[in-house]
N, C-alpha and C positions, 0 to 999 in steps of 0.2 A: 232423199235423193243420193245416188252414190256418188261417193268426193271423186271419181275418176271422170265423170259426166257433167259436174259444174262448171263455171267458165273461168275461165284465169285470167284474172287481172293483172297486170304488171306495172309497177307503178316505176319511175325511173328519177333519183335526188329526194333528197331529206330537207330540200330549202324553202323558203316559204310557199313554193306552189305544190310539192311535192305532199306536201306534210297536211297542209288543209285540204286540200283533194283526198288523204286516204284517211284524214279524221272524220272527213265526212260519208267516207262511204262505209266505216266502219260504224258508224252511227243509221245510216240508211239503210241499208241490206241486209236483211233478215241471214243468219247465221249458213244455211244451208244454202245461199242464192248466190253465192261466188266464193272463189279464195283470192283473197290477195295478198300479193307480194310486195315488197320493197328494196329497191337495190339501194345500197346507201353503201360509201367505208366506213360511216361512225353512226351508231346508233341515236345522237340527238340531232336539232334543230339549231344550227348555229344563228343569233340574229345578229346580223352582219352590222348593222348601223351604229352598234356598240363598241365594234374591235378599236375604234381610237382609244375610247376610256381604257378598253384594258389592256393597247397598248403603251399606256401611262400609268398603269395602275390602279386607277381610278374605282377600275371593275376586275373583280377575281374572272381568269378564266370559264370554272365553273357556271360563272354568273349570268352566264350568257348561250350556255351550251345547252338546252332544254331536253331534258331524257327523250328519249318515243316511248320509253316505256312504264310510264307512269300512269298512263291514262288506263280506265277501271274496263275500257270498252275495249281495248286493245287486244288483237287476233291475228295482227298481219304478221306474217311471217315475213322477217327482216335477212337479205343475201348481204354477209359484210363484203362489200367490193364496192367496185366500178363498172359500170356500162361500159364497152369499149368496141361494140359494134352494134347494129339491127339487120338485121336480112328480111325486110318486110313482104318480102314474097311468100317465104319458109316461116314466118313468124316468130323470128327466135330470134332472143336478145343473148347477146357472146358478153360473159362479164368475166374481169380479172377479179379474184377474191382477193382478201389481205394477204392472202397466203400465196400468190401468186400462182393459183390455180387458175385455168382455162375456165369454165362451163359455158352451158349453152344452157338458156333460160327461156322456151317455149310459154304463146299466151296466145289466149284470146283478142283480147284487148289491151294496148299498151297506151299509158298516161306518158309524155316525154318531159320532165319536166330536169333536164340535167344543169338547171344554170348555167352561167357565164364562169370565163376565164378572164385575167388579165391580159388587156392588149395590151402589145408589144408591136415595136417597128424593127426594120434592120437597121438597129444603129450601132456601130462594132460596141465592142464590150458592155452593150447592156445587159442581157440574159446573164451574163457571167460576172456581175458585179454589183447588179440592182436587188434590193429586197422589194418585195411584193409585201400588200396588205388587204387579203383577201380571203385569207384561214387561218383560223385561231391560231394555230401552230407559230404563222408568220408575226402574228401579232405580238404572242408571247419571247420569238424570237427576238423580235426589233428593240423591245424594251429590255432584255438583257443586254445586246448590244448596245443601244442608245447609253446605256450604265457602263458598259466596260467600256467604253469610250472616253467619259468622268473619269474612272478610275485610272486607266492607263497616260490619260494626259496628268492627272495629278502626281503619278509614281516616275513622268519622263523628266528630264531635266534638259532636251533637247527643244527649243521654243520651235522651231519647224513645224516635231512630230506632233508638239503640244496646240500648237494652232489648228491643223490640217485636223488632229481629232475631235476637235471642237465648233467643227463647221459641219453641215448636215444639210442636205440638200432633198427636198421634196418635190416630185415632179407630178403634175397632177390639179388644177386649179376647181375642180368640181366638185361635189361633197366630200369625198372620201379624202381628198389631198387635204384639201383645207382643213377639215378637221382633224387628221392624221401633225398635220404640221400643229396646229397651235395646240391642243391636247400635249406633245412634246415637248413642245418648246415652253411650256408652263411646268412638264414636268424637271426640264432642266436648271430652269430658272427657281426653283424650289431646291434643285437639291445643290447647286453651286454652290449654296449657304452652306453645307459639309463641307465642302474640300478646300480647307485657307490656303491653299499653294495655287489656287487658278483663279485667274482674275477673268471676274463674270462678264469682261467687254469682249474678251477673246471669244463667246458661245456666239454663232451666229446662224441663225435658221436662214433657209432658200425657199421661199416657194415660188413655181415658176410653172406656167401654163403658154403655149403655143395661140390659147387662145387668146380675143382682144380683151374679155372682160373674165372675171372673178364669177363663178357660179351662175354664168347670166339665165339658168331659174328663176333666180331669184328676182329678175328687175334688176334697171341699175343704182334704183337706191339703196335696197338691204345693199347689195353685191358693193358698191362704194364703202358703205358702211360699216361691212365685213372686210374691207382691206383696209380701212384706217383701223378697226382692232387691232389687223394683227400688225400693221405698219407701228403703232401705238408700242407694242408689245414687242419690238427690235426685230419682228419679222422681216427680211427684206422680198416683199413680193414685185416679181418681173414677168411681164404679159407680154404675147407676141414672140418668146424666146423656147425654145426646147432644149433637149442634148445633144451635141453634136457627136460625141463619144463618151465612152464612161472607161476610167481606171482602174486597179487597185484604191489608190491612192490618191487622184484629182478626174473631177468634172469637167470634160469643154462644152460650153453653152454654144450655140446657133450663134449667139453674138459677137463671139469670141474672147470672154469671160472663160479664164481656166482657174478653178476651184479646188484647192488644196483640200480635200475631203478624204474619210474611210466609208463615209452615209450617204449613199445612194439610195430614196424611198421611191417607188415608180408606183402612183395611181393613176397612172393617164388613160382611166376608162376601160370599158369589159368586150369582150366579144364573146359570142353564144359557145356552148361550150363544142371542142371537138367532135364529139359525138352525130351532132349533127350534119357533117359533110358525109358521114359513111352512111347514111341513108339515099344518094342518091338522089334527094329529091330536090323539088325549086325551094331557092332562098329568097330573101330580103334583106340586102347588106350583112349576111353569113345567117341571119334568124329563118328559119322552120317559115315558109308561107302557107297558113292557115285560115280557113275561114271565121268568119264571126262567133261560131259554136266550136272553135278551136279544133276542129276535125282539118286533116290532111287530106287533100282532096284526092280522089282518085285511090284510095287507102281503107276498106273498111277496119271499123277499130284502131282506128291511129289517132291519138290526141298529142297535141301538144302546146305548149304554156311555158310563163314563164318569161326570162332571161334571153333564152333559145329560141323562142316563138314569134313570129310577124303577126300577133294579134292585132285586127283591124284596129281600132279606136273610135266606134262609134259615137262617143260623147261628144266627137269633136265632127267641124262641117266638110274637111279637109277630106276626101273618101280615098286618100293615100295616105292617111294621117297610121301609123301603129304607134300602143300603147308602148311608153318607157318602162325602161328594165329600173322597176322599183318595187320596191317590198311590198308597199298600199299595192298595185294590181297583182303582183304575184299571188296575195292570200285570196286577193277576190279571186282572180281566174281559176285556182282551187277548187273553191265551193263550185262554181257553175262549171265545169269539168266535171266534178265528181256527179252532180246531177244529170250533166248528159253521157255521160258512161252509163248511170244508172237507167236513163231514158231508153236508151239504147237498147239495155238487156230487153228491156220491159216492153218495147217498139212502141215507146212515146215520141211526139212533138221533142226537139232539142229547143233551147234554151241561148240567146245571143248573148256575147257577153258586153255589156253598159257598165262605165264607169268612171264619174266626171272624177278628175284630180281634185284630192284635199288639198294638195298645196307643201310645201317641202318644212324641214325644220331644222336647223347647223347649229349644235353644244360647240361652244368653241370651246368650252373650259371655264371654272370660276362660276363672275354671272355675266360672262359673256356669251351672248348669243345671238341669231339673226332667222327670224321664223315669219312664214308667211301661207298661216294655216287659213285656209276658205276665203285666199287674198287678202286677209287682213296684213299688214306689215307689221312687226312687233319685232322690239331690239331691248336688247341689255337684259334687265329680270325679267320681264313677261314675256321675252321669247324664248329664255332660260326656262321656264317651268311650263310654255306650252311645250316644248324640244322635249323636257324629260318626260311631261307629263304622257306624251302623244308616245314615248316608246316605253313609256313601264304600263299605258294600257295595252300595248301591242305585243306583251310580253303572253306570251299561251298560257302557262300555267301559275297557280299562286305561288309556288316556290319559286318561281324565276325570280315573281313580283317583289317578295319579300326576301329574299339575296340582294337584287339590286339597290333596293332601297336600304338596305344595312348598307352596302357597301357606298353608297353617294353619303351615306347621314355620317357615317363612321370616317369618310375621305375628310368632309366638310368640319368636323371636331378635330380630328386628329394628326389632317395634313396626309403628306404622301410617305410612302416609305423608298428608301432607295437600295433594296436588295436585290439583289443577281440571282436568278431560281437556280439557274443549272439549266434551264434550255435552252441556252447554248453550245453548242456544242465546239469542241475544237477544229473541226471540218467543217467549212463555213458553206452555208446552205442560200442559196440566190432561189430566184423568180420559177424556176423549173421543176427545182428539187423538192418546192409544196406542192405544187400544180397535176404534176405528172403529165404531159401535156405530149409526150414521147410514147404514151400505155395507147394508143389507139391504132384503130385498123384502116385499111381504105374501102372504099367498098368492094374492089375486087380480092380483098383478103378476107373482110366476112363471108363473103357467098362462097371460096374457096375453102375455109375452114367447115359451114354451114354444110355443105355436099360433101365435102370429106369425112366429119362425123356422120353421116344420115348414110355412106356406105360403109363404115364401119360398121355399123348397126345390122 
């Protein structure tokens, strides 16, 4: 068949929907029966539910960043950029490369799987003074900073500047915050032992959630049971409270609690990624509204998934019920994507997508932990080693497997280390400046770039 007459697939993120969706179609589709694409800035598979450990150190970078190109069946042709518009009319995806080049990426068929960003509210000096923990980059950020924070209060002789740098404020009460916070805060209380000029009562971690309960996933028993950890552990957690503003230099809480800080950490929850509003089409509290076979209605060839996606939730009785933006259905929606793609070419039956929840699992650090896999509730060790266990088998490949697990056996002997990489840089880099959340079109600048190229032509 001539490669100018096959169909073009276009797949769109490298995150877990993105990446099982085109492993599976590079496994399914006979070599000459499509080409597929992938829009991605970084050639691997970040798995996000790790970045606390390696924002502590706990986990090498590396350890966590899964190649795409190691797999033996691999064909897809990888665009390094970002999606930054769709013209679903004209069927062309507008992506910015690294190199901040324009193109325009014509398909057949497009898979939308661009994950989630970090939400954000208008609360003044947020954006311009909060760190994000949601890309490696930010991750390996924060734990430079979190260090030169130690460092610079040990070297001040000022108790002010030495207090305010030794308070850290986590905002975010849901998987990511909590774990972000204690992960942390174990790593500080580890290394205070280095610096005999700071007294380790001055370190005081914040976590603080708008919400009334801690993770309430979980139940209110783990979720109890996960704030007397980290209560236990000189955490001070506060519910019901947000930010009122953020500083340089201090926190104002809702409460009116003003926080001598330099550490502002913002997980307060994701929204689907921008990508999605330049489409034009209906949403579901900002997610892509799709049907059960994840097809956009009214759209031929339009899939989407994911983070971004209003995927029904047929496991549940609630027929308003959509699945949560979690890694377990991202990979599934994947696989059954990549099958009705494949349906599609072939003008098969599609395929709904079902899938009851396993149930969550929070490393707090140590052997602390709080998991509640198939409802079971498990705390302390056994939910410490179903937690590790449930993300070193969800890890893709065997070298991630056996990276990880050096680096938890090797953390576990040897303790942590507390060196400063150099990815910090001297220009201090906030919530935006990983995101890129400013690289997007509207829809009347897609469709205006989209016919301005197509008269060029």
């Amino acid at each position: 068949m001539n490669t100018v007459t096959r169909p073009r697939i276009l797949v769109v993120g490298a995150g877990f929907a993105g990446v099982e969706c085109v492993r599976r179609l590079e496994r399914k589709l006979a070599p000459d029966e499509a080409d597929v694409t992938l829009v991605t800035p970084f050639a691997y598979q970040l798995y996000l539910p790790l970045l606390p450990q390696v924002a502590s150190g706990v986990l090498t970078p590396q350890s966590i960043a899964v190649s795409l190109r190691r797999s033996k069946k691999y064909r897809t042709r990888i665009i390094p950029g970002g999606a930054i518009g769709v013209d679903l009319k004209a069927k062309v995806c507008v992506i910015r490369t690294i190199t901040d080049q324009i193109v325009d990426e014509p398909y057949d068929y497009i898979v939308l799987a661009p994950g989630s960003i970090t939400r954000t509210f208008d609360i003044p000096g947020l954006t311009d003074h909060a760190y994000g923990m949601k890309t490696l980059a930010e991750a390996a950020y924060i734990r430079d900073h979190v260090i030169s924070q130690l460092d610079l209060a040990d070297a001040s002789d000022d108790p002010a500047e030495r207090a305010s740098r030794l308070q850290f404020v986590v905002v975010g009460g849901g998987y990511a915050g909590t774990e972000t916070a204690a992960c942390l805060q174990k790593l500080t209380h580890a290394a205070v032992k280095r610096y005999p000029r700071i007294d380790p009562a001055l370190i005081k971690w914040h976590l603080i959630d708008i919400a009334p309960k801690l993770m309430p996933e979980l139940g209110d028993k783990l979720g109890r049971s996960a704030q007397e950890i980290l209560k236990r552990r000189g955490i001070e957690v506060s519910l019901g409270v947000s930010i009122e503003k953020a500083g340089p230099e201090e926190v104002t809480f809702t409460d009116g609690r003003v926080i001598p800080t330099h550490t502002l950490i913002w997980t307060a929850g994701v929204v689907a990624s921008p990508l999605i509003a330049t489409l034009g089409a209906e949403t579901v509290r900002g997610r892509l509204a799709v049907n059960a076979e994840m097809q956009l209605p009214g759209h031929d060839g339009v899939f989407a998934l994911g983070d971004s996606a209003a995927v029904p939730d047929k496991a549940k009785d609630d027929e308003a019920a959509i699945c949560p933006p979690t890694a377990q259905h991202a990979m599934r929606q994947g696989k059954v994507v990549a099958d009705n793609v494949i349906a599609t070419l072939r003008n098969q039956p599609l395929t709904p997508y079902v899938h009851k929840d396993l149930g969550l699992v929070v490393d707090l650090g140590g052997t602390d932990a709080v998991s509640k896999p198939l409802g079971i509730e498990l705390r302390g060790l056994p939910a410490q080693v179903a937690a590790r266990g449930y993300h070193w088998a969800a890890l893709r490949t065997n070298v991630a497997k056996v990276r990880v697990a050096t680096n938890w056996t090797l953390n576990a002997i040897a303790g942590d280390d507390f060196v400063r990489t150099g990815f910090q840089a001297r220009k201090p880099a906030k919530l935006h400046d990983f995101e890129y959340t400013n690289a997007y079109l509207t829809p009347d600048e897609v469709r205006a770039h989209v016919e301005g190229t197509d008269r060029r032509e």
